[in-house]
N, C-alpha and C positions, 0 to 999 in steps of 0.2 A: 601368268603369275597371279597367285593369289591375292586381293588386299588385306594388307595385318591387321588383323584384330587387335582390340583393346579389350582390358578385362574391363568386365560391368563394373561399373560404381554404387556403390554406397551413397545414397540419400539420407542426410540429416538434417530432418524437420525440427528447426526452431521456434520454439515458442515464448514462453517468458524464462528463458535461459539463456541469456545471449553473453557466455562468455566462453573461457577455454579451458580457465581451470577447473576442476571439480566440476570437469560433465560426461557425466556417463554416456548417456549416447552418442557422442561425438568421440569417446576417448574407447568405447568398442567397439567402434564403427573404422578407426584407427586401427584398433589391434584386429580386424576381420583380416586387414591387409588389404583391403579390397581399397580403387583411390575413392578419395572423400568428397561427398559432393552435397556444402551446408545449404539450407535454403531457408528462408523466412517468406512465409505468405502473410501478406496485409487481406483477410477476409472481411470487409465490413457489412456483411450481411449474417455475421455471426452475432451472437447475442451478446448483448454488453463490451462493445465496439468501446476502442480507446478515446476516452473526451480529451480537449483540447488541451490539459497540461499535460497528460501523459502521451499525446502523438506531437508534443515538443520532445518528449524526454525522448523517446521511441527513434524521431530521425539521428538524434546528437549516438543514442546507444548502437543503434547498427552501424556508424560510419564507423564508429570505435572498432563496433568487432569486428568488421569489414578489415583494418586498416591491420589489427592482430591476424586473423586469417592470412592476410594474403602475407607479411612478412613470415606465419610459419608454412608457407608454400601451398596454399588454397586461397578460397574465391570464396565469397558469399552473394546467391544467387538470392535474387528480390524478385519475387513473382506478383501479382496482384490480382486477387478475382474468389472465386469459390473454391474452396481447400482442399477439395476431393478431386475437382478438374483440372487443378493446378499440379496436384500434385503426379494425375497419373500421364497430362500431358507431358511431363518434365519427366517420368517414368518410360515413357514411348521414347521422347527426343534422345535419352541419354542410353538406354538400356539399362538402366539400374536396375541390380538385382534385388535389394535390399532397400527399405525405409528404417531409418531408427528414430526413437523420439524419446523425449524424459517424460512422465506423465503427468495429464493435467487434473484436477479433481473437483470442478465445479459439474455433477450430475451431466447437464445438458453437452457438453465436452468430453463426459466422461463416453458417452454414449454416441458421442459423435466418431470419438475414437476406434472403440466397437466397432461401428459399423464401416470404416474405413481400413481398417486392419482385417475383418473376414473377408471384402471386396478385394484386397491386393491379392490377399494370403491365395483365395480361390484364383488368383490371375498366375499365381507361381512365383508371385512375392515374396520376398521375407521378412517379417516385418519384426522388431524388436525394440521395445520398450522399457522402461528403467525409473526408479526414482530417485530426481537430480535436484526436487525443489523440498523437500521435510526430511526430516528427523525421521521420522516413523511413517510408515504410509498409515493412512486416517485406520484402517480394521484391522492395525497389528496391536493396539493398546486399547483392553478393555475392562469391563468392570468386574468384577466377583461374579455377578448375575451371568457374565457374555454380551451385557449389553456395550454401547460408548458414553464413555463419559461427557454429561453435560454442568460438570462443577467441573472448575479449574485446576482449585487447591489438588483433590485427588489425582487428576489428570498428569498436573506435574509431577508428583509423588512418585507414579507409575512412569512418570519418561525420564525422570533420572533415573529410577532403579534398574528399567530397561536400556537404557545411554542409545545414541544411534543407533539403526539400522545397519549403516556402511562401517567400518574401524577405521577407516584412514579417509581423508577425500581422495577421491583420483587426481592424478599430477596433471599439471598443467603441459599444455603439448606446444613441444618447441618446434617440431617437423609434423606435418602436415601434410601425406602428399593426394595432388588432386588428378581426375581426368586428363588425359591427352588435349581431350578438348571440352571448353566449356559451352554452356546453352546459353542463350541470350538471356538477360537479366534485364530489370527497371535502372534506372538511376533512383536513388532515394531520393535527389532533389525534386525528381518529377512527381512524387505520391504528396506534393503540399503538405506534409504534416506540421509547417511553421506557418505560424503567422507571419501576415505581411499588415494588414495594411486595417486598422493600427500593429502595429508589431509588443503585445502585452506583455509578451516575455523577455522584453529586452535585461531587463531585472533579474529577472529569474537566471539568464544566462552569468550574469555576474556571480550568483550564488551557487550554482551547481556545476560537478562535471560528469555528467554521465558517463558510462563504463567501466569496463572491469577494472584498470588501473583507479578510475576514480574512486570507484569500491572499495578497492584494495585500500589506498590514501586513507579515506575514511576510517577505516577499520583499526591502520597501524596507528595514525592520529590519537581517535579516543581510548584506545589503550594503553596507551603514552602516558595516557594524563588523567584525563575527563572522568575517567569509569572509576574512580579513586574519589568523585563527590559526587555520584551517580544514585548509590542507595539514596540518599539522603537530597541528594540536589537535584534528581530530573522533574521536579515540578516545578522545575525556576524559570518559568520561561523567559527572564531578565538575563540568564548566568548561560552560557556554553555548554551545560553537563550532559548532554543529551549523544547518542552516535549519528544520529540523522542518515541512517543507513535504509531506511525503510525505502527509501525510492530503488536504490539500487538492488535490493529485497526482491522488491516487486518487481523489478525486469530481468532478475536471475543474473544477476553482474556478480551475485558473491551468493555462496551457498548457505546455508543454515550450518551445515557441517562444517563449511571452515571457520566459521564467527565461534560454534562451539568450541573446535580443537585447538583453536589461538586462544580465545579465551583460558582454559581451562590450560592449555600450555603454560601460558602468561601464572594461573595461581600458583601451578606445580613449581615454578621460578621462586614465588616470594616474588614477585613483582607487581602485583595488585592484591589484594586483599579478597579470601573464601566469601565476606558478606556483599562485597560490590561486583564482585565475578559471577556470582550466583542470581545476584535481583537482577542484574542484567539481562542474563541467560533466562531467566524466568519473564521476562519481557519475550524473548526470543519463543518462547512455548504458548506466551498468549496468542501468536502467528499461526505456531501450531493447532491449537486449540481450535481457534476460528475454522482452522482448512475441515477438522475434523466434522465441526459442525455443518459447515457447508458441503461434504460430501455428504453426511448423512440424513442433511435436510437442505433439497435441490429449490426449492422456495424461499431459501434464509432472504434474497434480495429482496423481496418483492412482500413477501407473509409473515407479519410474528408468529415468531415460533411458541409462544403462551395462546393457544388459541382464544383463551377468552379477551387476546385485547381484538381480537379481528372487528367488531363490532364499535371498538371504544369512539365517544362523542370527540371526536377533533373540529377542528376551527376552521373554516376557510377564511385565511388573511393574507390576501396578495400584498397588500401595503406593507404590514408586518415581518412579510418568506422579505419582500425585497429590501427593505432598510436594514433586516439580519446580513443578507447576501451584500450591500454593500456599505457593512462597518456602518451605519447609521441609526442605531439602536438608542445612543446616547448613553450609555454603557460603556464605557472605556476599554476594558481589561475583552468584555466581546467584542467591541470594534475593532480594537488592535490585533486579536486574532483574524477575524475575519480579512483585514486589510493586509494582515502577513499573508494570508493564503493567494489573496489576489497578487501582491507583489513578487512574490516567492516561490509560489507551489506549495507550500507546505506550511503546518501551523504544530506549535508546539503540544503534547498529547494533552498536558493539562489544559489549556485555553479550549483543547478541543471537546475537551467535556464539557466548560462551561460554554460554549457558544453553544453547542449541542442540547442541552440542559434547558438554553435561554429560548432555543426556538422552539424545542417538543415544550417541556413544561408551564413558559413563560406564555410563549404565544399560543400554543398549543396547535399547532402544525403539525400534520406527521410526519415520523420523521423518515418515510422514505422519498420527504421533498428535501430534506437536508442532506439526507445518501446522494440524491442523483447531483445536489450541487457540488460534494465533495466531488463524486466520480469527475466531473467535468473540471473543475480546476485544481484538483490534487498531482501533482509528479507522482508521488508514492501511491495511487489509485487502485487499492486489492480488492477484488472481489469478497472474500470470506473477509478481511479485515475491518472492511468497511461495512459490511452489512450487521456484523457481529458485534461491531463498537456502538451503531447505531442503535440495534436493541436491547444492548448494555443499558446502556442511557437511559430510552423508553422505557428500562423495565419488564420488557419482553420479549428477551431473548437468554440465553441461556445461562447462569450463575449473573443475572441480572442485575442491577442498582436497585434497590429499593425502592418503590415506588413513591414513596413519600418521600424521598432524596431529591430536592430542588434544590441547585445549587444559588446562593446568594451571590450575584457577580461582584456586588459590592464587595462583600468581606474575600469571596475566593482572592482577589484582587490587591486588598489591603495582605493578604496573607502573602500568595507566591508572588506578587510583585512587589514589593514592601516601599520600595522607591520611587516606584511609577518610572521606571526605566524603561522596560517593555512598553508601556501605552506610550511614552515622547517619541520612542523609536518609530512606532505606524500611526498614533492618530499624533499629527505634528499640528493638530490645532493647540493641542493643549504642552506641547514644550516647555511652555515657561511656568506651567500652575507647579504649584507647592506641593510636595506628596503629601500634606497631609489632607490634601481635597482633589486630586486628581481620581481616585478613583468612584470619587461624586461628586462632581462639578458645581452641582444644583445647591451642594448645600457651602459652597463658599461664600462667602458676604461680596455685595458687591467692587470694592475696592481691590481686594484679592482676583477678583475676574478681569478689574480690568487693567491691572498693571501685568495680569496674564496675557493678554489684546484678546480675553473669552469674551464670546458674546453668546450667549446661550439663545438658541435658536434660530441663530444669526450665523455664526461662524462654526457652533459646535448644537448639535441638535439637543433639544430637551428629553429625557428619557421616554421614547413611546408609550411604556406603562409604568403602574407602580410596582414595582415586586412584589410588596408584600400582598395586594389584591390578588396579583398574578397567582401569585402561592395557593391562596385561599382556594380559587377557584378552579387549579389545577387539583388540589386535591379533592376538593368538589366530586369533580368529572372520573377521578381516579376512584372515590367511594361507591360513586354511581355502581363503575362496573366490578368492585369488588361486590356489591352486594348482588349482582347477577349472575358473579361465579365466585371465584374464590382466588383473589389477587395473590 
């Protein structure tokens, strides 16, 4: 008697898509017929490896989709090691005839892909691919010329006119069916990606839930409410206006497509309002924009994309990178950012300009020493988002900030925190000061300091520099290289 055969499986390579609704490759890999068999590899010898808030976010997000898999009648397989040995190991073990994957679009990735899809393909693989993370793939939307857009303003012009890629997302999969039998998997508790000991993120866990329901939460939440003082109110970092979706963003818990189609559902209703539906959504394109930029310049991390700052006179200030990194600036409205990021993961966009602002322009650091600190304690940690905001900032990166754009933390400060809510909430030295001097300490009279219990140097530090020098001599260094090219 013969032994029965099982038909081959379907492999679906997860990357930063870890959910169920709205993913193509898992929901064609579905419809092949063939059973389904998801897997995530942890490669940390890949480039730009998850820093320590985002492999918090990372174990909390696969247990989730773990826990969705198996109730829609599948497994999710945790492998750990080299991407291409893993995968064809787990190709041999299982007989899988098929890999699918949603694609990824950071060059180095891009090409890693490449060469891992001709490898199977010549094995008599099949291998299928999909895009599950944008709007548009980065070479469907371009200029008059042919070229890609590196202005925003245009860029969005051209991704409303053009709407999506996909008309609908793909539905979410209630049945799921897997292998007869499964391959041995990791436990996720065994890959450490939590701290233990101190345990940092104890905080953090009170503030987020990763996965796709938590996504989802998020989403119905600020359309509920929030996105109705959003035009006008997301640079409050005192006020709730914001969707704080970017983490779940960046781990593929929710799609681009669905935030669109709810959204824009939501105006078609007369339930939020065309101008707060819209800047929203135009937040959502600046995501897009980034990816674009970073597929079409594989150095955005690492290189300003203005070549003439490649040269520019930076600072080395380790004193300086460190009292930015932890909230000790003497700076309020930059400490309290910084001090959310360490408590939380995450820091609201406007503080994020200004701490951003305070370390390139103020100290003048580069700021791909302020990218790697983000990468490493951001939950929401994008590649393209983060390299693209950073040279926003600098000045030298694409539809850039003006380079004489130095932001004043003072007045940023007296502006979007008018209360000084936001700074009592993370620097709790200063709780009890008055708003009318909390966001410069230095200039309260003594008596006011100390029915505050401030002790300037003492309990709350002295401001490291003066701003207005700082200014002076950033622009300085900014004329230098303007006069060696053309700023």
């Amino acid at each position: 008697m013969s032994e029965k055969t099982h038909p081959a499986p379907a492999l679906v390579w997860l990357r930063n898509d870890l959910r169920i609704a709205d993913n193509p490759a898992l929901f064609h890999a579905r419809e092949s017929g063939a059973p389904v068999l998801p897997v995530f590899v942890l490669d940390e010898s890949a480039p730009h490896a998850p820093g320590a808030a985002s492999r918090w976010w990372l174990h909390h997000s696969l247990s989730s989709l773990d826990a969705a898999l198996t109730a829609a009648g599948a497994r999710l397989i945790l492998r750990r090691g080299a991407t291409a040995d893993v995968l064809k190991a787990l190709i041999e073990e299982t007989g899988a005839g098929a890999v699918y994957w949603n694609r990824r679009y950071y060059p180095a990735y891009v090409e890693t892909d490449k060469a891992l899809k001709a490898s199977l393909v010549a094995e008599g693989v099949v291998v299928k691919s999909y895009n599950g993370g944008l709007l548009r793939e980065p070479w469907e939307l371009q200029t008059k010329t042919g070229g890609h857009f590196k202005v925003f303003t245009p860029f969005w012009r051209a991704l409303q006119k053009a709407g999506p890629a996909r008309a609908t997302p793909a539905p979410a999969l209630k049945k799921i069916a897997g292998p007869a039998r499964y391959p041995a998997s990791d436990a996720v508790e065994d890959w450490n990606l939590l701290p233990t000991s101190p345990n940092w993120a104890e905080e953090i866990g009170s503030v987020w839930s990763p996965g796709e329901k938590g996504a989802r939460d998020r989403l119905i939440g600020f359309l509920n409410g929030a996105i109705n003082h959003y035009a006008d109110g997301r640079d409050r970092p005192d006020r709730e206006y914001t969707s704080r979706l970017s983490p779940h963003l960046a781990f593929g818990e929710i799609s681009p497509l669905t935030i669109w189609r709810e959204t824009h559902a939501r105006i078609d209703a007369g339930e939020i309002s065309p101008g707060a539906g819209e800047k929203f959504l135009s937040e959502i394109a600046w995501r897009e924009f980034s990816y674009n930029l970073l597929f079409h310049h594989g150095d955005l991390p690492e290189a300003p994309l203005r070549k003439e700052f490649t040269n520019f006179s930076w600072r080395k200030d380790n004193a300086g990178l460190k009292a930015w990194e932890k909230g000790l600036t003497g700076y309020p409205i930059v400490d309290a950012g910084m001090r959310q990021l360490w408590r939380t993961g995450w820091m609201h966009n406007r503080v994020r300009m200004i701490a951003a602002s305070f370390l390139i322009k103020d100290l003048l650091v580069p700021w791909q020493k302020g990218e790697a600190w983000f990468w490493d304690t951001l939950v929401d940690a994008d590649l393209a988002n983060n390299a693209a905001s950073w040279q926003w900032v600098a000045g030298c990166g694409a539809d850039a900030a003006p380079y004489f754009r130095i932001f004043n933390p003072v007045t940023q400060g007296k502006k979007f925190d008018p209360e000084g809510d936001y700074v009592r909430e993370f620097v709790t030295e200063l709780a009890k000061m008055p708003s009318k001097y909390i966001h410069a300490p230095w200039e309260a009279p003594e008596d006011v300091l100390r029915r505050a219990g401030v002790s300037l140097g003492k309990t709350y530090p002295m401001p490291i520099l003066d701003h207005g020098q700082a200014r002076r001599r950033a622009l300085e260094r900014y004329d230098e290289a303007k006069a060696g090219s053309r700023l």
